[in-house]
Backbone as CSV, one residue per row, in Angstrom:
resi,resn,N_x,N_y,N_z,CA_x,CA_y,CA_z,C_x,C_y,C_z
1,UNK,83.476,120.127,95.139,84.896,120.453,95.052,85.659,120.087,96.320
2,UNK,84.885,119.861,97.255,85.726,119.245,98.754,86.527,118.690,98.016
3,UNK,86.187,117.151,97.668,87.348,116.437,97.631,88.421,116.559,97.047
4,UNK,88.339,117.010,96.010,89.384,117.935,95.304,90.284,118.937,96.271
5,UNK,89.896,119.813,96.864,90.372,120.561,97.900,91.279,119.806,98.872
6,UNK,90.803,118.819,99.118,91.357,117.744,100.030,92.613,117.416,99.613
7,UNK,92.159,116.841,98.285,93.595,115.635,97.846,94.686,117.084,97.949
8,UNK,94.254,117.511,97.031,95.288,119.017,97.019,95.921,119.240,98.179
9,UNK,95.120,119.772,99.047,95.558,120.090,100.358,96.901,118.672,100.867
10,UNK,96.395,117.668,100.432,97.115,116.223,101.242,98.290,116.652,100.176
11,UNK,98.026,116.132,98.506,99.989,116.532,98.085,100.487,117.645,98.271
12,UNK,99.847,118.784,98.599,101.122,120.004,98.987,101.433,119.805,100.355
13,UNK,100.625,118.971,101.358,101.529,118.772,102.453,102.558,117.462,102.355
14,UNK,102.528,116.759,101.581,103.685,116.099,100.847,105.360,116.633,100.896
15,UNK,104.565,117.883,99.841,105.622,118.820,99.816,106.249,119.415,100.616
16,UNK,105.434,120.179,101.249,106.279,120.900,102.503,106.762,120.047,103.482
17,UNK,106.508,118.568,103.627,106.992,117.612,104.397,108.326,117.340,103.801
18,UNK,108.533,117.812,102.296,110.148,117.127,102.271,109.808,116.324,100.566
19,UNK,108.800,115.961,100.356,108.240,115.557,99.331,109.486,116.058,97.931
20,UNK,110.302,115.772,96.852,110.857,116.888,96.303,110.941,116.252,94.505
21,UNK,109.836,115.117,94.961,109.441,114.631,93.327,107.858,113.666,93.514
22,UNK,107.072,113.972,92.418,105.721,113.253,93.566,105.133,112.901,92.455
23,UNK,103.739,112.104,91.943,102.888,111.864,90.885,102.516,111.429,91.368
24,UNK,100.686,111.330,91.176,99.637,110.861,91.584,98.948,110.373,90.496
25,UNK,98.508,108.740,91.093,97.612,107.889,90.040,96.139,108.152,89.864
26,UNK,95.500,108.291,89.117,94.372,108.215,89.379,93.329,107.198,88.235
27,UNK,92.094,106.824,88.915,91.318,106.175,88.087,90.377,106.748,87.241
28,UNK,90.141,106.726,85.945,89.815,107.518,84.786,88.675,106.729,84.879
29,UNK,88.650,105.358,84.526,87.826,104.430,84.929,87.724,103.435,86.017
30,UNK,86.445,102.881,86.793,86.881,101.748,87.553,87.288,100.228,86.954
31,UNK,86.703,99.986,86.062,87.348,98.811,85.154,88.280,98.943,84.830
32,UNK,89.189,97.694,85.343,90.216,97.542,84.198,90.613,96.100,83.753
33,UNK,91.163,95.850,83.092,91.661,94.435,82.548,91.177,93.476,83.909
34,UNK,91.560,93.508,85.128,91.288,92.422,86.095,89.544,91.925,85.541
35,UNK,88.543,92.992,85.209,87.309,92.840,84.895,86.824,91.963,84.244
36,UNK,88.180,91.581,83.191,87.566,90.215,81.785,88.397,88.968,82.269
37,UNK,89.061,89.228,83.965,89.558,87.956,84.532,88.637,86.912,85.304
38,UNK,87.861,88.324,86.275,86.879,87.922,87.164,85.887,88.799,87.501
39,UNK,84.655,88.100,87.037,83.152,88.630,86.716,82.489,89.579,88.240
40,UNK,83.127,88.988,88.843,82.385,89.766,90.301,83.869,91.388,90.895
41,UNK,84.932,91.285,89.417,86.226,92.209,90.774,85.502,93.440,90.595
42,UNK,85.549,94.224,91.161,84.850,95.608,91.693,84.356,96.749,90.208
43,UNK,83.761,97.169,90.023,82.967,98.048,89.316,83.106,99.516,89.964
44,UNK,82.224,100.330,89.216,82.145,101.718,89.217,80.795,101.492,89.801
45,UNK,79.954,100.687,89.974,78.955,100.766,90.724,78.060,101.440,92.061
46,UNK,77.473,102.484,92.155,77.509,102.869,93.973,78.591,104.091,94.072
47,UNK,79.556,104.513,92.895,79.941,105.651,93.563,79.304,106.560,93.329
48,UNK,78.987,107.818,94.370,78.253,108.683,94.062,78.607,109.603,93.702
49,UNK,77.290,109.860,92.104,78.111,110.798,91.075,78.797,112.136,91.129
50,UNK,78.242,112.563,92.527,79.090,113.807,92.764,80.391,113.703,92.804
51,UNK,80.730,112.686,93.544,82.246,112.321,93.897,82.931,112.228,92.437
52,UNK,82.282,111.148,91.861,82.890,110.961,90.319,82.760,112.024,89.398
53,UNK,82.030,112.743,89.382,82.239,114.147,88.732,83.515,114.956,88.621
54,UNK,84.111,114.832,89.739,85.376,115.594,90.597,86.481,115.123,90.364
55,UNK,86.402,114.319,89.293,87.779,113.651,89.113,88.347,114.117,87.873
56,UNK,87.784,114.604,86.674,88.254,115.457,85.836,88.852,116.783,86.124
57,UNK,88.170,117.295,87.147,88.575,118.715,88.226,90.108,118.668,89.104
58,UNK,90.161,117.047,89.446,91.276,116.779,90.444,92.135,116.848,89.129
59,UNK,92.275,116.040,88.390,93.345,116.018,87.425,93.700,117.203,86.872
60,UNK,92.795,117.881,86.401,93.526,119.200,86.105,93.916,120.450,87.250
61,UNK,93.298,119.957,88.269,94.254,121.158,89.416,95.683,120.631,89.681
62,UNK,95.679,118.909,89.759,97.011,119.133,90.389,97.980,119.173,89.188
63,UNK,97.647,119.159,87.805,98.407,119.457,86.897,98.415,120.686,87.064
64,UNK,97.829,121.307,87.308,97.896,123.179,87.591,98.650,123.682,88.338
65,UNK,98.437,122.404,89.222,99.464,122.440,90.439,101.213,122.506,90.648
66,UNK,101.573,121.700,89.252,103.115,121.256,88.799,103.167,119.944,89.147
67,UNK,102.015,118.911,89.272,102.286,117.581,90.262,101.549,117.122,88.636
68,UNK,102.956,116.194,88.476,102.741,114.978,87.359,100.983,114.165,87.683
69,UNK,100.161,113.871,86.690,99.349,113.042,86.955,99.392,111.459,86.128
70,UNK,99.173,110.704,86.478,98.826,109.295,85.858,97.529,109.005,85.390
71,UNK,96.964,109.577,84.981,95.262,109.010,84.749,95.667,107.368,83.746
72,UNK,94.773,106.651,84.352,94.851,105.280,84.439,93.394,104.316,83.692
73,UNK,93.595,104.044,82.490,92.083,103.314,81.900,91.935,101.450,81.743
74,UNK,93.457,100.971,81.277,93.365,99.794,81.140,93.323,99.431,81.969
75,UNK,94.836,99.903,83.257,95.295,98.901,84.284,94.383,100.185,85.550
76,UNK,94.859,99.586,86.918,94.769,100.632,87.853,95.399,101.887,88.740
77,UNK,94.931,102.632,89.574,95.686,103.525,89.646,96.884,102.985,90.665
78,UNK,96.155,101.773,91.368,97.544,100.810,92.640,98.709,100.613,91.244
79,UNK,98.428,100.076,90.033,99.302,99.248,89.328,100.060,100.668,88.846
80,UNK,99.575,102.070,88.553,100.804,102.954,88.327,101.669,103.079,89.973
81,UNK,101.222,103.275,90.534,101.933,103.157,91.889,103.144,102.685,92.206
82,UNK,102.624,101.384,91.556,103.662,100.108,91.872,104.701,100.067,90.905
83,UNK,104.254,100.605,89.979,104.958,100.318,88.400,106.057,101.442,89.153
84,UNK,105.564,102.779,89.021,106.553,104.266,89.305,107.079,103.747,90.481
85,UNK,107.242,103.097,91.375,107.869,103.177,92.415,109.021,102.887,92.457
86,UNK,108.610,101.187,91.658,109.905,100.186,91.447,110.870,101.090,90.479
87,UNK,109.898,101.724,89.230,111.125,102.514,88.685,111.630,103.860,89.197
88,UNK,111.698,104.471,90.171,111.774,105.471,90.854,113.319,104.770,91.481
89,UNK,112.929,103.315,91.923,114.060,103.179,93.169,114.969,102.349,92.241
90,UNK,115.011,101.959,91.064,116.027,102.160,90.349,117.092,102.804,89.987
91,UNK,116.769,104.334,90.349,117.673,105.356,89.814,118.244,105.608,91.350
92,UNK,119.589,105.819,91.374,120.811,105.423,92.633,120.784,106.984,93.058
93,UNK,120.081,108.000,92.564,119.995,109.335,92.977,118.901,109.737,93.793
94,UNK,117.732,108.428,94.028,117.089,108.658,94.801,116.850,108.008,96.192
95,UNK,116.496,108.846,96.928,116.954,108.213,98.348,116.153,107.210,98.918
96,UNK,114.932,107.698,98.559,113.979,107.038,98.890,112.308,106.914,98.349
97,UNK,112.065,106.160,98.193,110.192,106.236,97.708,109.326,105.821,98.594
98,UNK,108.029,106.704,98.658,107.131,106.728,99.741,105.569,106.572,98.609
99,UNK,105.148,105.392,98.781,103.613,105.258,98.669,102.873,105.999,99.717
100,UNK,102.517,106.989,99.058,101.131,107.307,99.735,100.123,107.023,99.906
101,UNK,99.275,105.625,100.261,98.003,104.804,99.971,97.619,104.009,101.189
102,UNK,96.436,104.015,101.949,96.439,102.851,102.987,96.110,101.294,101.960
103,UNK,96.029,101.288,100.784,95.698,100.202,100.277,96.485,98.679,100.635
104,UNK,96.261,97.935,100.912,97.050,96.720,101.095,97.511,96.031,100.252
105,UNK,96.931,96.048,99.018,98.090,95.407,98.148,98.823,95.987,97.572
106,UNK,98.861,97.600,98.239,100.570,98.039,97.898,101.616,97.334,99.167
107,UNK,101.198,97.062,99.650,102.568,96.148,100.864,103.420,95.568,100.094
108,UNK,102.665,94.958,99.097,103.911,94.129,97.989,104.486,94.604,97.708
109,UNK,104.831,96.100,97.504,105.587,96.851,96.679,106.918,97.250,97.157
110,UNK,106.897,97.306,98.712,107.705,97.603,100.072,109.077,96.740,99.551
111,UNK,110.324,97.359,99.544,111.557,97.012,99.801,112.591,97.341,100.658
112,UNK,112.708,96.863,101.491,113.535,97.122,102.134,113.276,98.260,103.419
113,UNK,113.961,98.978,102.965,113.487,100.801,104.133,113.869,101.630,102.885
114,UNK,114.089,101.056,101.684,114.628,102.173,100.207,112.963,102.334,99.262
115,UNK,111.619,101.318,99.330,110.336,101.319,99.028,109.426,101.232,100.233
116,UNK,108.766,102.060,100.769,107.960,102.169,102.209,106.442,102.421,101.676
117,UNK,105.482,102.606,102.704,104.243,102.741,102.109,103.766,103.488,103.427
118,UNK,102.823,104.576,103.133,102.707,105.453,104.573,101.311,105.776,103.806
119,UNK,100.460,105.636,105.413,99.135,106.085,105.548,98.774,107.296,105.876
120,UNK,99.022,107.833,105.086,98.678,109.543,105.852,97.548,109.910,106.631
121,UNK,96.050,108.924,107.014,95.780,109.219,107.995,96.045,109.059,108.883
122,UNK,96.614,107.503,109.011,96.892,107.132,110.216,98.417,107.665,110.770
123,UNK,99.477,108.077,109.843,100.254,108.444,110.243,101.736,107.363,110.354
124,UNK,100.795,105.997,109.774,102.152,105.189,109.662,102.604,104.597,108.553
125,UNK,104.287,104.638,108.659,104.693,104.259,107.771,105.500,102.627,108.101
126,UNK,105.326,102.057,107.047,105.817,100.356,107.339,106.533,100.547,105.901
127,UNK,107.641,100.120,106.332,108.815,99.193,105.386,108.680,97.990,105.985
128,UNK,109.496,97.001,105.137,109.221,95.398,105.123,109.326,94.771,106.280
129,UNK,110.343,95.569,107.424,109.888,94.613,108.713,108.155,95.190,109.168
130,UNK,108.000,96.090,108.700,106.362,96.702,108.959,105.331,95.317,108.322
131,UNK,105.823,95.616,107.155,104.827,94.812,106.636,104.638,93.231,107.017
132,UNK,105.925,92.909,107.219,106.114,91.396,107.981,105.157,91.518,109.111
133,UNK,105.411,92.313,110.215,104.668,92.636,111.468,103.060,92.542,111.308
134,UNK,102.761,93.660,110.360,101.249,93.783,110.114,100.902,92.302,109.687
135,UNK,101.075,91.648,108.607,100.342,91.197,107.895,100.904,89.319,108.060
136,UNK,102.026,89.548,108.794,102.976,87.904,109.501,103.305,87.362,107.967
137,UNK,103.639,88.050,107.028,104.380,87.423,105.821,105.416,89.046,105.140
138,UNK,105.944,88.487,104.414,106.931,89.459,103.438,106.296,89.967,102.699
139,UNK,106.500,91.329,102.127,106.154,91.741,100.923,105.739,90.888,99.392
140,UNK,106.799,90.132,99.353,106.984,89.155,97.980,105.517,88.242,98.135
141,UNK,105.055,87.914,99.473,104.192,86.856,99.573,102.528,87.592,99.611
142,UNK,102.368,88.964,99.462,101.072,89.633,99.907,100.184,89.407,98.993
143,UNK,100.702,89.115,97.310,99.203,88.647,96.678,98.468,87.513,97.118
144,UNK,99.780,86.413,97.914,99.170,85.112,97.943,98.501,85.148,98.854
145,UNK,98.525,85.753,99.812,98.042,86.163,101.142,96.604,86.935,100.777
146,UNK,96.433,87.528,100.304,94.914,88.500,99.551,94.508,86.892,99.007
147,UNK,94.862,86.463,98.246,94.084,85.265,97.056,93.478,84.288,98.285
148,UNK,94.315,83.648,99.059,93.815,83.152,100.195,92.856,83.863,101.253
149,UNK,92.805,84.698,101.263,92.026,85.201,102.870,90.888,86.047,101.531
150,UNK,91.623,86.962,100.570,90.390,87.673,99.731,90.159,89.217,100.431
151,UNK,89.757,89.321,99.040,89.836,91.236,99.389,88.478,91.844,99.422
152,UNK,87.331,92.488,99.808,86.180,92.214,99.593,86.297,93.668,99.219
153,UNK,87.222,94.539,98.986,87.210,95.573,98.375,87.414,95.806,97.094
154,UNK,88.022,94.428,96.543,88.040,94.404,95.093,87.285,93.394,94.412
155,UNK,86.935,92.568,95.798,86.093,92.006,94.484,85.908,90.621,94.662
156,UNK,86.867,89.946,95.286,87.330,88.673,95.148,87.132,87.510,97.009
157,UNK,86.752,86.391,97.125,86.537,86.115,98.480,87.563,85.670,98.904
158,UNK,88.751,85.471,98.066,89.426,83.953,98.684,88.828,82.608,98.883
159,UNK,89.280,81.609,99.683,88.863,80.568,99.900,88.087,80.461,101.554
160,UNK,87.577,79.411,101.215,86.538,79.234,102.555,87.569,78.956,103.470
161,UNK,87.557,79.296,104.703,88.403,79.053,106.061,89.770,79.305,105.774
162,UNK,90.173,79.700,105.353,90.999,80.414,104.991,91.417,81.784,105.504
163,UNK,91.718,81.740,107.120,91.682,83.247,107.715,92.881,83.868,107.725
164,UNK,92.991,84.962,108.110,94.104,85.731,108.162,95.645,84.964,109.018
165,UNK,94.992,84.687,110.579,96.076,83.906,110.906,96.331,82.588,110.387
166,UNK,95.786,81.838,110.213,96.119,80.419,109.301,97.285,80.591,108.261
167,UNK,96.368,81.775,107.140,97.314,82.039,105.793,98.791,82.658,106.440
168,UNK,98.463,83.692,107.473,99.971,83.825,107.499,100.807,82.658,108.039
169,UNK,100.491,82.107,108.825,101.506,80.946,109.170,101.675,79.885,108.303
170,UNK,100.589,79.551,107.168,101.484,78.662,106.409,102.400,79.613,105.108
171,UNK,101.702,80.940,104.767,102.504,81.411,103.987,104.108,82.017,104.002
172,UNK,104.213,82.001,106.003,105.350,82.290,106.229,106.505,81.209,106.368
173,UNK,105.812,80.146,105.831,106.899,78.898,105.807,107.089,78.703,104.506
174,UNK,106.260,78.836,103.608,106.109,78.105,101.922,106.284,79.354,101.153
175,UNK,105.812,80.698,101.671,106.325,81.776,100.614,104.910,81.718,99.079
176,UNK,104.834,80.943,98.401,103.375,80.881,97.732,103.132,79.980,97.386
177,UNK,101.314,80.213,97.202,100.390,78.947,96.928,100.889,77.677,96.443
178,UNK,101.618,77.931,95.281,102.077,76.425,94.700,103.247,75.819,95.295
179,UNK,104.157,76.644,96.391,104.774,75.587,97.363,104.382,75.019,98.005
180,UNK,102.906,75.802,98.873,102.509,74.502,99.785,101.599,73.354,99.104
181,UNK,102.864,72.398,100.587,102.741,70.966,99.894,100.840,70.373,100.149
182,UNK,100.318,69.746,99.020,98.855,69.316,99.009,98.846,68.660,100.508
183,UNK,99.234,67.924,100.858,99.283,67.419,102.294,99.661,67.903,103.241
184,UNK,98.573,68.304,103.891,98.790,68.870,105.464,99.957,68.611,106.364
185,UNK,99.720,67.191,106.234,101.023,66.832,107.315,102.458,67.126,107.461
186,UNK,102.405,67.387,106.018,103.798,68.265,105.987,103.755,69.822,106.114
187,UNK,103.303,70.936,106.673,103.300,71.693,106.781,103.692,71.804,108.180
188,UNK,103.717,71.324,109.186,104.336,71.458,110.323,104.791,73.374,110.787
189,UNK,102.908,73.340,110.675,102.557,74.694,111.497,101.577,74.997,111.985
190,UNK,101.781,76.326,112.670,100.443,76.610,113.631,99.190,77.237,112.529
191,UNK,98.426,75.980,112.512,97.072,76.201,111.848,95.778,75.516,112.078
192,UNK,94.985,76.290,112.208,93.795,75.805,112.828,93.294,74.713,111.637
193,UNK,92.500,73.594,111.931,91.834,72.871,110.600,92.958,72.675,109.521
194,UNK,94.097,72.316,109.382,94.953,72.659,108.916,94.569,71.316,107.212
195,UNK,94.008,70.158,108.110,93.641,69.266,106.955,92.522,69.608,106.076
196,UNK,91.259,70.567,107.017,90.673,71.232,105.825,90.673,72.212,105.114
197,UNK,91.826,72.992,105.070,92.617,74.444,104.485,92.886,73.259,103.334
198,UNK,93.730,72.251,103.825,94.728,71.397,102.742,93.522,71.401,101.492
199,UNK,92.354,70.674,101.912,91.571,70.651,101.084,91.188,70.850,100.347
200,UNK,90.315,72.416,101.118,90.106,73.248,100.146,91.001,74.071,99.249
201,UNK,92.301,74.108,99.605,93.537,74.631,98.471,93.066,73.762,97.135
202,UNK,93.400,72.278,97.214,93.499,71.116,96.631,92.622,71.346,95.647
203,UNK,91.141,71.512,96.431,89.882,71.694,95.332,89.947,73.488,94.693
204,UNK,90.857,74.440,95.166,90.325,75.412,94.467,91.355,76.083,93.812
205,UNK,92.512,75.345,93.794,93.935,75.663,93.824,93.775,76.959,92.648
206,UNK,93.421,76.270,91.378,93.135,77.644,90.279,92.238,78.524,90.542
207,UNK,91.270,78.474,91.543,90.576,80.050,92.067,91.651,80.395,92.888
208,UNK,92.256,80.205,93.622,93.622,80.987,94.489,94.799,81.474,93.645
209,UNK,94.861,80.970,92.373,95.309,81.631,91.281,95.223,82.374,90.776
210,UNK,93.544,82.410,89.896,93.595,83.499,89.692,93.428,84.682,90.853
211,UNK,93.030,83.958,91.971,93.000,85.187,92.813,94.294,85.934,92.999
212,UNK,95.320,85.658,92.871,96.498,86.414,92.919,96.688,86.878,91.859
213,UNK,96.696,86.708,90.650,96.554,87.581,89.318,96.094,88.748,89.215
214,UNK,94.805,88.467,90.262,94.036,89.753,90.317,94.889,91.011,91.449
215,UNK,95.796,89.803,92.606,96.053,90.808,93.441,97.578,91.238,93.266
216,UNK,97.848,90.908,92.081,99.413,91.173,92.168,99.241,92.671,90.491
217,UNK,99.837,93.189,91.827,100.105,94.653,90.722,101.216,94.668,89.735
218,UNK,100.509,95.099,88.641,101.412,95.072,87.326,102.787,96.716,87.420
219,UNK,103.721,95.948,86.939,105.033,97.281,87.320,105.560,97.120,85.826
220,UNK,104.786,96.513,84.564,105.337,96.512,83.439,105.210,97.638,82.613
221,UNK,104.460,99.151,83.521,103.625,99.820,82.825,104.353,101.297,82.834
222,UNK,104.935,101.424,81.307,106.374,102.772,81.237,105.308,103.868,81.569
223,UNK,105.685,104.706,82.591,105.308,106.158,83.049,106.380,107.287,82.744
224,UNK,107.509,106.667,82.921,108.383,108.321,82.702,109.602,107.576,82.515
225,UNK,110.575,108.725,81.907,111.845,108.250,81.320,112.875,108.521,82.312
226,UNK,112.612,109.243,82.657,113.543,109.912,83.701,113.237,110.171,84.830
227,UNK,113.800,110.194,86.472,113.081,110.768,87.413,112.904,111.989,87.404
228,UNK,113.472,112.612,86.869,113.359,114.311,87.057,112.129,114.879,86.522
229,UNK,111.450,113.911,85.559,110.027,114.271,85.051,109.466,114.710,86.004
230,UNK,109.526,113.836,87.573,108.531,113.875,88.739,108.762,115.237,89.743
231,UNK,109.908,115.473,89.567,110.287,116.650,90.169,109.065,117.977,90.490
232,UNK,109.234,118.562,91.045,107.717,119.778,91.432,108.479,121.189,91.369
233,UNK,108.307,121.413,90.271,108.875,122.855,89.705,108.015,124.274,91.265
234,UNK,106.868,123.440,91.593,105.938,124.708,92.044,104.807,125.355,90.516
235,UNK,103.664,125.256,91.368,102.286,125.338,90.409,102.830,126.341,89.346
236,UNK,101.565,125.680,88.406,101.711,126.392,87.169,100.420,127.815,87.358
237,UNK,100.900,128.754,85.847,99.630,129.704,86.141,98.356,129.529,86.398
238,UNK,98.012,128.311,85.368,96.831,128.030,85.924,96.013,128.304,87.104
239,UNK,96.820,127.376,88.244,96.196,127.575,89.266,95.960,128.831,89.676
240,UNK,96.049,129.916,89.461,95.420,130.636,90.073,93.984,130.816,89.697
241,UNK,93.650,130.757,88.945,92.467,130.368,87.956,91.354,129.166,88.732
242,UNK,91.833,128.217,88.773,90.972,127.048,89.709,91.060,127.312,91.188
243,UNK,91.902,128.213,91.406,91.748,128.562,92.872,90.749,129.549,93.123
244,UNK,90.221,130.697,92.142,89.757,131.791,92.420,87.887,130.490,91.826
245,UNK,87.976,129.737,91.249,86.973,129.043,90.793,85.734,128.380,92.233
246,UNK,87.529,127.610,93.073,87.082,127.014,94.516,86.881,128.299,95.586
247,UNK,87.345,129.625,95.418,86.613,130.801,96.109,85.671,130.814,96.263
248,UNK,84.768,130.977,94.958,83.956,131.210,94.245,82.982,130.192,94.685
249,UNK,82.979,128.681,94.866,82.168,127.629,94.873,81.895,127.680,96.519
250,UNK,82.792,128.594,97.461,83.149,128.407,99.009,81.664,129.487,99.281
251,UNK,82.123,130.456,98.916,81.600,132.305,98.802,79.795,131.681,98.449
252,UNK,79.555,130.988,97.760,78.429,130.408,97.185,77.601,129.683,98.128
253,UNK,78.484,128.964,98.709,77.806,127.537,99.581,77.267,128.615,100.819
254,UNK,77.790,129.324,101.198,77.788,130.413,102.458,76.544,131.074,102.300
255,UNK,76.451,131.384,101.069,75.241,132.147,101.020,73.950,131.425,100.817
256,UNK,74.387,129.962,100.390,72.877,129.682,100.330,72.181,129.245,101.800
257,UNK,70.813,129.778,102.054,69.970,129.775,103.240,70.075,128.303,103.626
258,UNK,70.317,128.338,105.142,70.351,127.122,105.462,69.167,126.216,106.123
259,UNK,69.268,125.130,105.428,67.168,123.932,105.830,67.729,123.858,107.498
260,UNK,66.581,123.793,107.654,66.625,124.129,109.440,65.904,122.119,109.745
C-alpha cells in the first residue's frame, strides 16, 4: 500500500498547493495500440507484481478521494494527459494547466506559460522557453527529437549517431524530420558527422517515422465535457473506509518480528 499512500499523499499536496481542479491518468494496462506499431515498444514485463497489484487500490482511493480518475487500456496514461490538458486550456476560465509528470514526451504538450509541465520531485517547472532550454528545440518539435535520439524507456532506439546535441541543432533549424533537407550541405549547422547523420536519416527515414508515431501523444481522446467535471469537491465517504484499511496494513507491518 506504500505506493498508493504516496501518490495520495503527492495529489492532496496538489491541492493544498492551489491545485482547484485535478485528474489523474493511469495505466490499466501496459500495452497499448503503439504495441501493434512496434514489436520491441515497452511491455508490462519486469514490473513487480506487488507494485502492479496496487493499482486497482490507487484507483479507487483517489476516487474516494473526490479526484477524477482516467484509467487508460487502448491508448496511454501520457496520451490522457495530453489529450485533458489541451482540452482544459481551451476553456478561457482557466488560468492555467500544470502536468504533473517528469516524463519527456509530455514537453510536447507545453504552451506557452498557459500549458507547463512540473516535476514534483525535482521541483521544476518548464514552460516552452523551459523546454526550448532543456531539450535546444520547441515543444512542437519533441517527438522528432525522441524518434531521432530514441527513448529507451519506451521502447524505441532512434537512429545510430544520432545524439542529443546533433538532433537538437539540426531540429532547431528544420523543425521536423521530413524538412530536413537529404543533403547535408545544406543544413548549415553545428553538427558533428553531419554527412553521416544525412545518411543514416536517408536510409532509415521511415524508422524515424514511425518512431515519432510512437512518440507523439494522441489528444483525440474525449475525457470530459466540461471543466468543472475536474473540480475537487473534497473526498468522498468512502475514504474513510480505505483509510482505516491503510491503518490497519501500518498497525500490522509494526508488529510483525523483525529478520535480524
Amino acid at each position: 500500500m506504500a505506493a498508493v499512500r504516496g501518490v495520495l499523499a503527492s495529489v492532496l499536496g496538489m491541492i493544498r498547493d492551489g491545485a482547484t481542479h485535478i485528474a489523474v491518468a493511469t495505466d490499466q494496462v501496459i500495452e497499448s495500440f503503439r504495441n501493434g506499431l512496434w514489436a520491441g515498444y515497452k511491455t508490462g514485463d519486469g514490473i513487480d507484481p506487488d507494485l502492479w497489484a496496487q493499482f486497482p487500490l490507487l484507483e479507487g482511493t483517489l476516487s474516494a478521494a473526490g479526484v477524477v480518475v482516467w484509467p487508460m487500456v487502448e491508448f496511454e496514461a501520457d496520451d490522457a494527459l495530453a489529450a485533458g490538458a489541451l482540452a482544459a486550456a481551451r476553456d478561457e476560465r482557466v488560468d492555467r494547466v500544470i502536468i504533473c509528470s517528469p516524463d519527456k514526451d509530455l514537453a510536447q504538450c507545453v504552451r506557452g506559460t498557459r500549458i507547463v509541465q512540473l516535476n514534483r520531485r525535482t521541483r521544476v517547472t518548464f514552460d516552452e522557453a523551459g523546454v526550448l532550454k532543456k531539450f535546444g528545440v520547441p515543444p512542437a518539435s519533441i517527438p522528432d527529437y525522441l524518434a531521432l535520439v530514441g527513448d529507451a524507456a519506451d521502447g524505441y532506439p532512434g537512429l545510430k549517431g544520432w545524439g542529443a546535441k546533433s538532433t537538437a541543432a539540426v531540429l532547431a533549424k528544420f523543425g521536423h524530420i521530413e524538412d530536413i533537407p537529404a543533403d547535408w550541405r545544406d543544413w548549415s549547422v553545428d553538427a558533428s558527422h553531419a554527412s553521416g547523420l544525412a545518411q543514416t536519416l536517408e536510409r532509415e527515414r521511415d524508422a524515424a517515422l514511425l518512431f515519432r508515431t510512437l512518440a507523439t501523444l494522441r489528444t483525440d481522446i474525449s475525457l470530459f465535457d466540461d471543466v468543472d467535471e475536474l473540480r475537487w469537491n473534497g473526498p468522498t465517504p468512502a475514504l474513510d473506509g480505505i483509510a482505516a484499511r491503510f491503518d490497519a496494513a501500518i498497525t500490522e507491518a509494526k508488529r510483525r518480528p523483525q529478520g535480524r
